[in-house]
C-alpha positions as CSV (number, residue, x, y, z in Angstrom):
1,X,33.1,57.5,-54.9
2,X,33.9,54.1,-53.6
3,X,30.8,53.9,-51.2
4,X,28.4,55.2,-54.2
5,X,29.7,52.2,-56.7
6,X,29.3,49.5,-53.6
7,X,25.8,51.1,-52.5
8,X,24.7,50.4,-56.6
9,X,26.4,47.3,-56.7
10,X,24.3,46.4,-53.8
11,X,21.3,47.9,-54.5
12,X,21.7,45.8,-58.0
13,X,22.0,42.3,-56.6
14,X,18.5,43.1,-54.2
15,X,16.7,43.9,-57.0
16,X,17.6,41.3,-59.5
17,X,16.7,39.1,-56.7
18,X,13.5,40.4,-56.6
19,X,12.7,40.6,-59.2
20,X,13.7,37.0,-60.7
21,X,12.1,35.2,-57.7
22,X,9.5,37.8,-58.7
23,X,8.8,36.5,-62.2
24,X,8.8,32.9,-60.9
25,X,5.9,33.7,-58.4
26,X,4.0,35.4,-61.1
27,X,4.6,31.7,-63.2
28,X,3.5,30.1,-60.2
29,X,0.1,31.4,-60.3
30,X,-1.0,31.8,-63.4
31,X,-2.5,28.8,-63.5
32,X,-4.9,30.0,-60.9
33,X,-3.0,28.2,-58.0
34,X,-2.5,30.0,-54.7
35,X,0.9,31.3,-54.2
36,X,3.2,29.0,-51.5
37,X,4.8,31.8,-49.7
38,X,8.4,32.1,-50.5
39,X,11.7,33.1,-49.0
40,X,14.7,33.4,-51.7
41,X,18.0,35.0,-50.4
42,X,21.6,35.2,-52.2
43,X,23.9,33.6,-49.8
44,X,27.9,34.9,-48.9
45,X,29.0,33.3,-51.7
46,X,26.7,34.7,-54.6
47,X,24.2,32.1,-54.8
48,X,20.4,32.1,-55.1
49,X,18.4,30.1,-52.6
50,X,14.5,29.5,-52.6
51,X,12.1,27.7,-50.0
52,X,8.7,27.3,-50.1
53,X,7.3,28.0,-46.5
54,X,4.7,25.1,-46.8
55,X,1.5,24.6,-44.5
56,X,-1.0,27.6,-43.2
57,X,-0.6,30.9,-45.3
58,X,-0.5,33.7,-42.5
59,X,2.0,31.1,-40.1
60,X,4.0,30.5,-43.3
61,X,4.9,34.5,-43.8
62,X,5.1,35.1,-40.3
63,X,8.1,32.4,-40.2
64,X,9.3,34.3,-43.5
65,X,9.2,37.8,-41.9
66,X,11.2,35.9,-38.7
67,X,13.8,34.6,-41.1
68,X,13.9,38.4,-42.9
69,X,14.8,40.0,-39.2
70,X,16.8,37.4,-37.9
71,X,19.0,36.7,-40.8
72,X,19.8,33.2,-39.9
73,X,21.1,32.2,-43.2
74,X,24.1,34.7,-43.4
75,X,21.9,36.1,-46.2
76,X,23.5,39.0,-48.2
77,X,19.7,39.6,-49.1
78,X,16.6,37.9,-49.1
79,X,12.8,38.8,-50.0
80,X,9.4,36.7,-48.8
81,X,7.3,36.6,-51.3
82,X,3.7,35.8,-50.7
83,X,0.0,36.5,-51.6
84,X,-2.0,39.3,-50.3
85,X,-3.8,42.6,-51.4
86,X,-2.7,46.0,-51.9
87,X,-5.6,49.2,-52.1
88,X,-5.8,50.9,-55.4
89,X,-8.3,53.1,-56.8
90,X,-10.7,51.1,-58.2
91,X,-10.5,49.0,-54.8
92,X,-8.7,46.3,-52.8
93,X,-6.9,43.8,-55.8
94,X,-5.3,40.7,-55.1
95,X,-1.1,41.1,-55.3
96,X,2.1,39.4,-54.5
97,X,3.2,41.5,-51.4
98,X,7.2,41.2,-51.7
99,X,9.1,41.9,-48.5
100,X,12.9,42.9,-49.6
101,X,16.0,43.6,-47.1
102,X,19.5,43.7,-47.6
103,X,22.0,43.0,-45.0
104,X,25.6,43.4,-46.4
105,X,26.7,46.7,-46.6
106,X,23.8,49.4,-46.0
107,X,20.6,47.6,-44.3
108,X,17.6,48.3,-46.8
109,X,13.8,47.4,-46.6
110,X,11.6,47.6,-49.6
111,X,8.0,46.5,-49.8
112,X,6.4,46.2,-52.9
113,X,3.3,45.1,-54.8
114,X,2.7,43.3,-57.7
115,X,-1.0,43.8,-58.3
116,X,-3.0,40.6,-60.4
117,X,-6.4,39.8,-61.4
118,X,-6.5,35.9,-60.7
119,X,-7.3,33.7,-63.4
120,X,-10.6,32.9,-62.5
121,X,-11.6,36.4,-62.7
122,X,-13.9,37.8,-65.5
123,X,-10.9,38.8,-67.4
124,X,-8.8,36.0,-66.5
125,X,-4.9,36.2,-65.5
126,X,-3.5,39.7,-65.1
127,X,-0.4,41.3,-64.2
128,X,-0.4,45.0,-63.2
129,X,2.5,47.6,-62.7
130,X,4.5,46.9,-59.6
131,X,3.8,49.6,-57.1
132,X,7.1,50.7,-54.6
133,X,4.8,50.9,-51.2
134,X,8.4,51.3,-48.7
135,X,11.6,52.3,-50.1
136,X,14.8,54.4,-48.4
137,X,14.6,57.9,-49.4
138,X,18.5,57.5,-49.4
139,X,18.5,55.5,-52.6
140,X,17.3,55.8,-56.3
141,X,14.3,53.6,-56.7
142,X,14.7,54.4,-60.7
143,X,17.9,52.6,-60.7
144,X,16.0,49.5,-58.2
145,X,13.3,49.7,-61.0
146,X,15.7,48.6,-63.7
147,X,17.5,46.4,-61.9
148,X,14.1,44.5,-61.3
149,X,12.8,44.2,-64.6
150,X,16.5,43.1,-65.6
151,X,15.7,40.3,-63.1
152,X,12.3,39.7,-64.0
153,X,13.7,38.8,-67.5
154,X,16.5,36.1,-65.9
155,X,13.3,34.2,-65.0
156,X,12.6,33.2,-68.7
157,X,9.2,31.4,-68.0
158,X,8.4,33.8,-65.5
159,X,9.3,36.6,-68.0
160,X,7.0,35.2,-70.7
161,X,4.0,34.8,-68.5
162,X,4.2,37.9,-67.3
163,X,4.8,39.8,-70.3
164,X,1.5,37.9,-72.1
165,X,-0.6,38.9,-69.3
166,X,0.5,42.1,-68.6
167,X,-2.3,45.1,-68.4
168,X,-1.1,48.5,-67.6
169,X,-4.3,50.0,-67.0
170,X,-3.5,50.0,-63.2
């Protein structure tokens, strides 16, 4: 019972991460800026951290995805955040591509998607349903779900702009 309560506890503090850091990218560009990539972690002692991985977008997230495997901030967890696309039906849509892993207690790695139609779009700023695209078969995404729209709401600007955009058509 003991490893089931520190597996949720974990799984918890990933995806409020997410999903805050979440939230704050979706702020970020609904202005119609381009996302800076970002690499947020919760450090040994319980706090947040964010950098903005400045200069050339694809060299920026590969040093993100180096810092995600190589850990070199003692990280409990981190996620790189950055801009990208993801295929849906009705075609390839712009998204925030969110890299998550977990590195005390059980080692995770969750990709997800947060598709968006850009503001300069014919229907201006959108934010559609998060779409899971990696996630261990060991764990309850339901419960990761929660967890991440809990975070989302810590990130009250973020929170706002997302819920006054939100479309759920996709």
């Amino acid at each position: 019972m003991s490893v089931t309560i520190v597996v949720e506890v974990h799984l918890s503090l990933l995806a409020l991460l997410a999903g805050f850091f979440a939230a704050h990218a979706v702020w970020s560009i609904s202005d119609g800026e381009t996302l800076v990539p970002m690499y947020a972690y919760v450090d040994t002692a319980g706090s947040r951290h964010m950098d903005r991985l400045e200069g050339e977008t694809a060299k920026s997230v590969e040093v993100g995805r180096k810092r995600l495997e190589e850990n070199p901030d003692k990280a409990k967890c981190a996620v790189l955040i950055f801009d990208g696309y993801v295929p849906l039906s009705d075609g390839k849509t712009d998204a925030l591509i969110l890299e998550i892993r977990s590195y005390d207690g059980p080692a995770m790695r969750i990709t997800m998607a947060i598709p968006y139609a850009p503001l300069n779009s014919p229907s201006g700023f959108k934010v559609f349903r998060p779409k899971i695209l990696q996630f261990p078969v060991t764990e309850n995404s339901q419960d990761f779900i929660e967890e991440f729209w809990r975070g989302v709401d810590g990130h009250s600007q973020g929170a706002a702009t997302w819920n006054a955009h939100l479309d759920q058509t996709k």
